[in-house]
C-alpha positions as CSV (number, residue, x, y, z in Angstrom):
1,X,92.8,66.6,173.5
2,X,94.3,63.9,175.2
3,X,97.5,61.4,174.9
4,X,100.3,62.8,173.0
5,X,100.0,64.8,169.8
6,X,101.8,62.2,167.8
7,X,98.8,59.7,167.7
8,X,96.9,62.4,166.4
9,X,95.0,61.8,163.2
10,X,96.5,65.0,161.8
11,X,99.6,65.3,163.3
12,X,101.3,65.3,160.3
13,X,100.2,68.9,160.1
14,X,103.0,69.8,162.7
15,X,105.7,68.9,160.6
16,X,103.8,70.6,157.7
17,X,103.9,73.6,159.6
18,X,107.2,74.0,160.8
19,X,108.1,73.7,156.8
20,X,106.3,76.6,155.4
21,X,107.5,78.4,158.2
22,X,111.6,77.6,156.9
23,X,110.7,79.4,153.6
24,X,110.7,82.8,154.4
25,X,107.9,84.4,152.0
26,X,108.1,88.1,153.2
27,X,106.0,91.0,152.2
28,X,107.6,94.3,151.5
29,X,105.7,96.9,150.0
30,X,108.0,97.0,147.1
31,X,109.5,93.8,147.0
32,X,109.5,90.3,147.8
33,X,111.6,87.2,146.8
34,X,109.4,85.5,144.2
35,X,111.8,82.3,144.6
36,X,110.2,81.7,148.3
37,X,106.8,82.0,147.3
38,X,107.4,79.6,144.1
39,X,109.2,77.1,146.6
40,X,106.3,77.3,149.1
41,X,103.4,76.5,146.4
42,X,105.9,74.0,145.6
43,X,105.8,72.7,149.3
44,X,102.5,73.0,149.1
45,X,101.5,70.4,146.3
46,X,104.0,68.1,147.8
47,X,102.5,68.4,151.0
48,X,98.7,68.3,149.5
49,X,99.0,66.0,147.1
50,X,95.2,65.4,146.6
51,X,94.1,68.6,146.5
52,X,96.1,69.2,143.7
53,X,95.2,66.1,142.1
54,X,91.5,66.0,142.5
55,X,90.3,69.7,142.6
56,X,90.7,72.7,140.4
57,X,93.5,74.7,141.5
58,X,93.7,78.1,139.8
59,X,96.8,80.3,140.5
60,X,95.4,83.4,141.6
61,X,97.8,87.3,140.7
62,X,101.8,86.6,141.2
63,X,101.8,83.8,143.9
64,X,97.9,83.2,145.2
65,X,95.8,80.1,145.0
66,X,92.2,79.8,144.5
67,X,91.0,76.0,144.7
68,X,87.7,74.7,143.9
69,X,85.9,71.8,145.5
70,X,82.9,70.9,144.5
71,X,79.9,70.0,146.6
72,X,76.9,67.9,146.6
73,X,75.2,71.4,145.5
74,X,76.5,75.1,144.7
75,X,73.6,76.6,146.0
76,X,75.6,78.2,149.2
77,X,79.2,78.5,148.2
78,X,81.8,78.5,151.4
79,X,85.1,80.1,150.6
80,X,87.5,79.3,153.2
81,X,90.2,82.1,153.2
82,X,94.3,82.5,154.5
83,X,97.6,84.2,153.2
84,X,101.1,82.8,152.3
85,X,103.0,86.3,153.2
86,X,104.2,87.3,156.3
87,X,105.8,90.5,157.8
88,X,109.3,91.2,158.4
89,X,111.3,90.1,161.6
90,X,113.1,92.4,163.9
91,X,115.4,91.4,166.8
92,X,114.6,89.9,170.2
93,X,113.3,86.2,168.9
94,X,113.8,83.9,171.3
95,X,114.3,81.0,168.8
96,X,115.0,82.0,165.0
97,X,112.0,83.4,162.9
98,X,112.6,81.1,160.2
99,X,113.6,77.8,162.4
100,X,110.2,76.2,162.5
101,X,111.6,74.9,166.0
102,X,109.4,72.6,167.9
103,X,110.4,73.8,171.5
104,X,107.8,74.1,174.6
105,X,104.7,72.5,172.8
106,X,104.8,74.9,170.1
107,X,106.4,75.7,166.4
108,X,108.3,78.6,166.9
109,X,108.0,81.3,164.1
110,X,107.4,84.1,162.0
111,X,103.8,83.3,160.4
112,X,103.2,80.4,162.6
113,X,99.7,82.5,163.8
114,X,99.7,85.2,160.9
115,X,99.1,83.2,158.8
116,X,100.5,79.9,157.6
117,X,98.6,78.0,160.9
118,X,95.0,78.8,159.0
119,X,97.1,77.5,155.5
120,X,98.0,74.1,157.0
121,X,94.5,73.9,159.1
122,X,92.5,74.5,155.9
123,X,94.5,72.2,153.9
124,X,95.2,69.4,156.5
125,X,91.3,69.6,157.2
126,X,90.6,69.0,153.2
127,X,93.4,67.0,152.5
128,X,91.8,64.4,155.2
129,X,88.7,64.4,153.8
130,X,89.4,63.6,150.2
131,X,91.3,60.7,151.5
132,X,87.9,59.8,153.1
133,X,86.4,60.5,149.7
134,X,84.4,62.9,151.5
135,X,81.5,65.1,149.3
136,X,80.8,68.4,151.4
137,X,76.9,69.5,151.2
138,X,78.7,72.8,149.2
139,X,80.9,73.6,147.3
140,X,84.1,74.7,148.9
141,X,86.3,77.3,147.6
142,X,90.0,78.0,149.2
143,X,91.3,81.1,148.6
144,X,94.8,81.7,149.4
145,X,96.4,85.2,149.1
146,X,100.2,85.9,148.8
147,X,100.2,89.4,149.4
148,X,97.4,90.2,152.1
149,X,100.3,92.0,154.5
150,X,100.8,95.1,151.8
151,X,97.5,95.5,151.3
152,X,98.0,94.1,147.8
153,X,95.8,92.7,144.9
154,X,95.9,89.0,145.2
155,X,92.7,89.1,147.5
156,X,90.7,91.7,145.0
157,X,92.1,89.3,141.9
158,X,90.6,86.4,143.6
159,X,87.4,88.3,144.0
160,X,86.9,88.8,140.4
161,X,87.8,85.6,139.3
162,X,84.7,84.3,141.5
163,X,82.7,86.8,140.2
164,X,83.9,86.1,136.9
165,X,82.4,82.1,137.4
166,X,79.3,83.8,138.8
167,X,80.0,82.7,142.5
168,X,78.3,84.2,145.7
169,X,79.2,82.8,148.7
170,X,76.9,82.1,151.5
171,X,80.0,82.2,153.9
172,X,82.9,83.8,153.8
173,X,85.6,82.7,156.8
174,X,89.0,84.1,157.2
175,X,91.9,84.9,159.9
176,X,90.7,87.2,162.6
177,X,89.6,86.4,165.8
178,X,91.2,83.4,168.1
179,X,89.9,81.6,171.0
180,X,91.2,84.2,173.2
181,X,92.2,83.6,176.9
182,X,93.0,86.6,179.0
183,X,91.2,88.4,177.2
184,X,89.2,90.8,179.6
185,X,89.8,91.4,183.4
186,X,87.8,88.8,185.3
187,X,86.7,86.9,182.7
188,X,88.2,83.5,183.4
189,X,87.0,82.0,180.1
190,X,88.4,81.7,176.5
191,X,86.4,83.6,174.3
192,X,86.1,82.3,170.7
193,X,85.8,85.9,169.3
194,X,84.7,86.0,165.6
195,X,85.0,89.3,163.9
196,X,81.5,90.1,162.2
197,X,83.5,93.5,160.5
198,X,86.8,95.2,161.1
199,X,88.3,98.6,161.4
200,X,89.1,100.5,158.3
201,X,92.4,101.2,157.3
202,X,93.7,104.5,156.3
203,X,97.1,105.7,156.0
204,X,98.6,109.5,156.1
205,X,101.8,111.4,155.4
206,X,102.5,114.5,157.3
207,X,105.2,116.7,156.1
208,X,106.8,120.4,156.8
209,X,109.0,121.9,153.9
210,X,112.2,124.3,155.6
211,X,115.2,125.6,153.9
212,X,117.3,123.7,155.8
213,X,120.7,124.8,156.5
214,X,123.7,123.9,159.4
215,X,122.8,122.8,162.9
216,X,124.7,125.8,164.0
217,X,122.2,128.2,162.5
218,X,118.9,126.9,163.6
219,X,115.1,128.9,163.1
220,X,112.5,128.2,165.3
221,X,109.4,126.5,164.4
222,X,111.4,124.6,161.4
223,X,110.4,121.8,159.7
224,X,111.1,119.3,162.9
225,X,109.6,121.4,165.4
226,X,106.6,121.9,163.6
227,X,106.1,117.8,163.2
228,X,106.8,117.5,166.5
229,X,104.3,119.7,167.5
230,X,101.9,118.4,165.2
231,X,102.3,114.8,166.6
232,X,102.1,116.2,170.1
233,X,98.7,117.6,169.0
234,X,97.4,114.3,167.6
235,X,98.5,112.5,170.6
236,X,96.4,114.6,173.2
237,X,93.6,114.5,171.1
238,X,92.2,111.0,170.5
239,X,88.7,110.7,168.8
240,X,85.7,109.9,170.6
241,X,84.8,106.3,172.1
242,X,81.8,104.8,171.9
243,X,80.9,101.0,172.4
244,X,79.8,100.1,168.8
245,X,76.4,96.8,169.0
246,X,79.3,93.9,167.8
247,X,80.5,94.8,171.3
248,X,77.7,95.3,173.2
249,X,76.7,91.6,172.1
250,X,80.2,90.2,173.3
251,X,79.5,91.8,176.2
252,X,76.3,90.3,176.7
253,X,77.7,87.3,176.3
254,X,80.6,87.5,178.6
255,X,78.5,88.5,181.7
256,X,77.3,85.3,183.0
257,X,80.9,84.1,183.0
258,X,82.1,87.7,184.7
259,X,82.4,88.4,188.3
260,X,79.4,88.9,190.3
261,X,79.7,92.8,190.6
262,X,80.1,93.2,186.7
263,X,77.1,90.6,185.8
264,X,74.4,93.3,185.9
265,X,76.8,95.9,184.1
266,X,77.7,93.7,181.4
267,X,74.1,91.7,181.0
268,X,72.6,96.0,180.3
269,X,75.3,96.4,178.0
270,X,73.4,98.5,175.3
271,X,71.2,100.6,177.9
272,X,74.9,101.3,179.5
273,X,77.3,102.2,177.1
274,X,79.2,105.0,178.8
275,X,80.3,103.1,181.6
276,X,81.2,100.1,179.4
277,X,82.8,102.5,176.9
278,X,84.9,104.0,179.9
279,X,86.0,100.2,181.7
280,X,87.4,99.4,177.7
281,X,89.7,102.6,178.1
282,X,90.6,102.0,181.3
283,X,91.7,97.7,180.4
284,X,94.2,98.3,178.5
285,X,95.1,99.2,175.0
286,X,93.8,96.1,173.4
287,X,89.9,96.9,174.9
288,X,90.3,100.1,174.4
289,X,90.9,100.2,170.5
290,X,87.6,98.4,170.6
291,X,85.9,101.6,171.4
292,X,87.4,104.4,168.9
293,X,89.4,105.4,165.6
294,X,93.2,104.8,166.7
295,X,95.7,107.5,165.3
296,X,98.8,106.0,165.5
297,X,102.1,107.7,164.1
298,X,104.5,104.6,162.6
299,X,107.2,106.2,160.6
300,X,109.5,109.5,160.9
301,X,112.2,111.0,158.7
302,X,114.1,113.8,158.7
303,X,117.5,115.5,158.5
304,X,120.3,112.9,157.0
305,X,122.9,114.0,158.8
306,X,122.8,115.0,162.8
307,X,124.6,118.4,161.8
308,X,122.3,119.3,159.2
309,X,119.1,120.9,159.9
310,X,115.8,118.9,158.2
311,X,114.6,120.5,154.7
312,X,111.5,118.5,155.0
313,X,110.3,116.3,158.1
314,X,107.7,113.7,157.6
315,X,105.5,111.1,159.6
316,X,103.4,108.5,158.8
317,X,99.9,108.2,160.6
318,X,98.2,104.9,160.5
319,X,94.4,104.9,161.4
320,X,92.6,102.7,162.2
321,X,88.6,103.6,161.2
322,X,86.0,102.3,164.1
323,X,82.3,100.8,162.7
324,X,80.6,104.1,162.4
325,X,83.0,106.6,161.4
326,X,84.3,107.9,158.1
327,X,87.4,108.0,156.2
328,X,86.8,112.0,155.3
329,X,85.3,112.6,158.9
330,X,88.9,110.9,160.7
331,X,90.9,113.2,158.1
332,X,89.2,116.0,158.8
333,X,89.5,115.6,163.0
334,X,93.3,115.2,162.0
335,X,93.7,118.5,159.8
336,X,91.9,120.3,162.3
337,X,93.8,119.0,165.3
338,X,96.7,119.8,163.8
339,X,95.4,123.2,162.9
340,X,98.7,124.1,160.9
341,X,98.6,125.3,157.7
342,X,102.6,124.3,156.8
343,X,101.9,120.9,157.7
344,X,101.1,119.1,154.8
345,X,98.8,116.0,155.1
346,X,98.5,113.5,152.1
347,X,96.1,110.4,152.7
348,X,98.1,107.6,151.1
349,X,95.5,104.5,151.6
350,X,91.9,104.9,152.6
351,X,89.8,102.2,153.2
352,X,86.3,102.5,155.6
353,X,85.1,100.0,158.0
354,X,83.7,96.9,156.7
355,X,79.8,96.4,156.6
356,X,78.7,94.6,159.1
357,X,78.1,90.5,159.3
358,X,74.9,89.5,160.9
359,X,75.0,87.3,164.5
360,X,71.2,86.3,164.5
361,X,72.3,83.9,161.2
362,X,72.4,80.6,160.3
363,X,76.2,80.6,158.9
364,X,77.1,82.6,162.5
365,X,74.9,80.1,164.4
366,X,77.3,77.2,162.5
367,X,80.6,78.9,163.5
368,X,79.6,79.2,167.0
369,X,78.3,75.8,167.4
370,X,81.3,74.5,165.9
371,X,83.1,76.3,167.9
372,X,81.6,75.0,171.1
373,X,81.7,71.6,169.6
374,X,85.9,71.8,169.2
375,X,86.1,74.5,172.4
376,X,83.7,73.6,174.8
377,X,85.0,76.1,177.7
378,X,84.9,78.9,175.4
379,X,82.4,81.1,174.8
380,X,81.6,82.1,171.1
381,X,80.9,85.9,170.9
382,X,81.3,88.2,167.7
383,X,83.6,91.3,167.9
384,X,85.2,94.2,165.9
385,X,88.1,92.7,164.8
386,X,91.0,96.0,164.7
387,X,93.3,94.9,162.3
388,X,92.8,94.3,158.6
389,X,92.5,91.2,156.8
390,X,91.8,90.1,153.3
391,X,88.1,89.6,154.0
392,X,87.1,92.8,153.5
393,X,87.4,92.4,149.5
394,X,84.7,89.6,149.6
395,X,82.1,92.0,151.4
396,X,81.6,93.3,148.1
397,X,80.5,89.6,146.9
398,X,78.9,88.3,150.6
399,X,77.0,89.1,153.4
400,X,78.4,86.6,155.5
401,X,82.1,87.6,156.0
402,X,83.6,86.3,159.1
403,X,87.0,86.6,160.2
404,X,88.2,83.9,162.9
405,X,91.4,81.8,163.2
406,X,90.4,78.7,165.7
407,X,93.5,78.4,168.1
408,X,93.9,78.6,171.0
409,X,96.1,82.1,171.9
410,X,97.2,83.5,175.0
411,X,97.7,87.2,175.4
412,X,101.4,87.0,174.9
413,X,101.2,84.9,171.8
414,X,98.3,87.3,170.8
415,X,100.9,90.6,170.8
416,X,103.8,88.3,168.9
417,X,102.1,88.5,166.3
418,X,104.1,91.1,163.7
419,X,106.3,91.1,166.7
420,X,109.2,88.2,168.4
421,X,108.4,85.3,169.5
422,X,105.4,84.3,167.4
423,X,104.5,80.8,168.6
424,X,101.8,78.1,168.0
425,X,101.1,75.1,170.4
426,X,100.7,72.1,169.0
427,X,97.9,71.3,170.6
428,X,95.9,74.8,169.6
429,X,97.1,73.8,165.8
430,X,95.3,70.2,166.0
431,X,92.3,71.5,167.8
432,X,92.4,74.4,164.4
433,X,92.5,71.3,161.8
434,X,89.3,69.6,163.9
435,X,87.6,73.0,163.8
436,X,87.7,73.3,159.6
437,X,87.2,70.1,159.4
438,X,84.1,69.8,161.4
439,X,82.8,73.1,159.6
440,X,83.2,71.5,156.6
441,X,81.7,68.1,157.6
442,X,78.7,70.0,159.2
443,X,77.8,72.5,156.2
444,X,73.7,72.4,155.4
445,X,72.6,70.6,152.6
């Protein structure tokens, strides 16, 4: 991009942004404040005035959208996905969460990447185009969730509904990957990562049952000790790595832009996976949840009072289920680590990995060509995206299920994300309104 962002063609989507980031519609798993959700759909027509004039928009569980467009054909229906929600904020933010402040280059705040920057790029992109009276090749669906960050049912709702019109998409999009700088040691690069499945999520409550009693009396092995030791257990005891074929392929593609020692390693990939599988352990925790099922304890509660000995310890495990394993198969490595009878394990969520998308594709070959069209210095590969998105509902109705956000993210913005400081440059969010748009102009008839 050059000259200032202000003569942009879709600058207005800056200011668009840093509103529905001031309305703070948080997720919690048992509550939200409907108010903020019915102000930002409300911010939303005001904002989007044509795409609630001219297209079907259906209002999807509590607070979703689903909006249809139609195409010159429905033949191969696109659904173009993104959430409302966002997470909770916790101390340390360098400007206030809920500030929208344009400081740096960037719009400071919670859900400015996760994920009200893919709301405003989706909409700005289809907004423009209607006021171009634009057709697309196919029809375009926009499915906006409003509860994607408890794992609720506004994704699954909109699901059925398509089902319910007898829709099959050809090509499913949503938030995922990013075009990722630092991504890997010695790779100098951005790589436009585009997440062809992702990790499984399953989530566990361990718990030890005592009698309790005053600190001055203690037992040994109680309820704490027990947990303690049980964690202790899980920690030294990770699951196996392995270098799943999503990453072999990114790694394929990274090695003529890798230093000259690590060409020949990376260009053999598949007929080295060992070594590859021990350099993504070694690079840091981001590479190396690439390679196996994370076990991660989150949550811990015991005695209510520091004088009072715990009648019942818990902990909360979130996993994280790699391409290839098994929801039973990660349970049972955990009950067996643990190898403790008293320790009581309850699976709370279980969801396996996604199928996966193919690369070798004509709706992969369009996101990576559009991808080099808007990124040129970046290099499209696909990956296994590690967190969980709402995608992973509309496997059940497509093949093609891709998850990618297209902006621009630094390492440091990539770990704000449900963490301080989340930031997105103004620049990145302009280049992310040219990328849908683009997609959309350039769908196949």
């Amino acid at each position: 991009m050059t000259g200032t962002w202000e003569a942009h063609p879709h600058a207005r989507a800056v200011e668009t942004l840093q509103a529905l980031v001031r309305i703070p519609t948080v997720s919690h798993p048992d509550q939200l404040d409907p108010q903020a959700f019915e102000d930002l759909l409300v911010e939303l027509e005001r904002r989007f005035p044509l795409i609630h004039q001219r297209l079907e928009v259906t209002r999807v569980h509590t607070h979703g959208l689903l909006v249809h467009w139609p195409g010159a054909s429905a033949a191969r229906p696109v659904v173009l996905m993104a959430h409302l929600d966002v997470v909770p904020v916790e101390d340390g933010w360098t400007h206030p969460p809920f500030s929208g402040d344009l400081v740096d280059g960037s719009v400071w705040g919670r859900g400015t990447l996760d994920d009200k920057g893919c709301v405003v790029g989706i909409c700005e992109a289809v907004e423009a185009l209607l006021e171009r009276d634009f057709v697309p090749a196919q029809d375009v669906w926009i499915s906006l969730g409003c509860d994607e960050e408890v794992f609720g049912q506004g994704a699954p709702l909109a699901v059925a509904e398509l089902v319910r019109r007898g829709v099959r998409p050809w090509l499913v999009v949503d938030e995922g990957g990013a075009v990722a700088s630092e991504a890997f040691p010695g790779i100098g690069a951005p790589i436009g990562v585009v997440g062809v499945t992702e990790k499984g999520v399953t989530s566990l409550e361990l718990s030890v049952e005592g009698s309790g009693g005053h600190a001055s009396t203690p037992t040994r092995n109680g309820p704490t000790a027990r947990l303690a030791r049980a964690i202790t257990r899980l920690d030294r005891a990770p699951l196996p790595a392995r270098v799943p074929e999503p990453t072999v392929e990114l790694f394929r593609r990274l090695a003529p832009h890798a230093p000259a020692p690590l060409r020949p390693v990376l260009a053999n990939a598949g007929r080295l996976r060992p070594l590859l599988t021990r350099v993504l352990l070694a690079a840091g925790p981001e590479t190396a949840a690439m390679a196996r099922t994370t076990v991660a304890v989150t949550t811990l509660s015991g005695s209510p009072a520091i004088n009072v000995i715990a009648a019942n310890a818990k902990a909360g495990v979130n996993i994280r289920v790699m391409v290839g394993d098994t929801v039973a198969g990660v349970v049972e490595h955990v009950r067996c680590t643990i190898g403790d009878d008293q320790v009581r394990l309850e699976v709370v969520e279980a969801h396996e990995p996604s199928p996966l998308s193919p690369v070798d594709d004509d709706a992969f070959r369009l996101l990576e060509s559009t991808i080099r069209e808007v990124f040129p210095d970046a290099v499209p590969a696909p990956y296994v995206m590690m967190a969980a998105t709402d995608a992973r509902h509309f496997t059940t109705i497509c093949e093609r299920v891709y998850r990618f956000a297209p902006f621009r993210m630094t390492l440091a913005q990539r770990q704000s994300i449900h963490a301080a400081d989340e930031h997105l440059g103004i620049e990145a969010l302009l280049d992310g309104v040219d990328w849908y748009r683009r997609l959309i102009e350039r769908l196949p008839a």
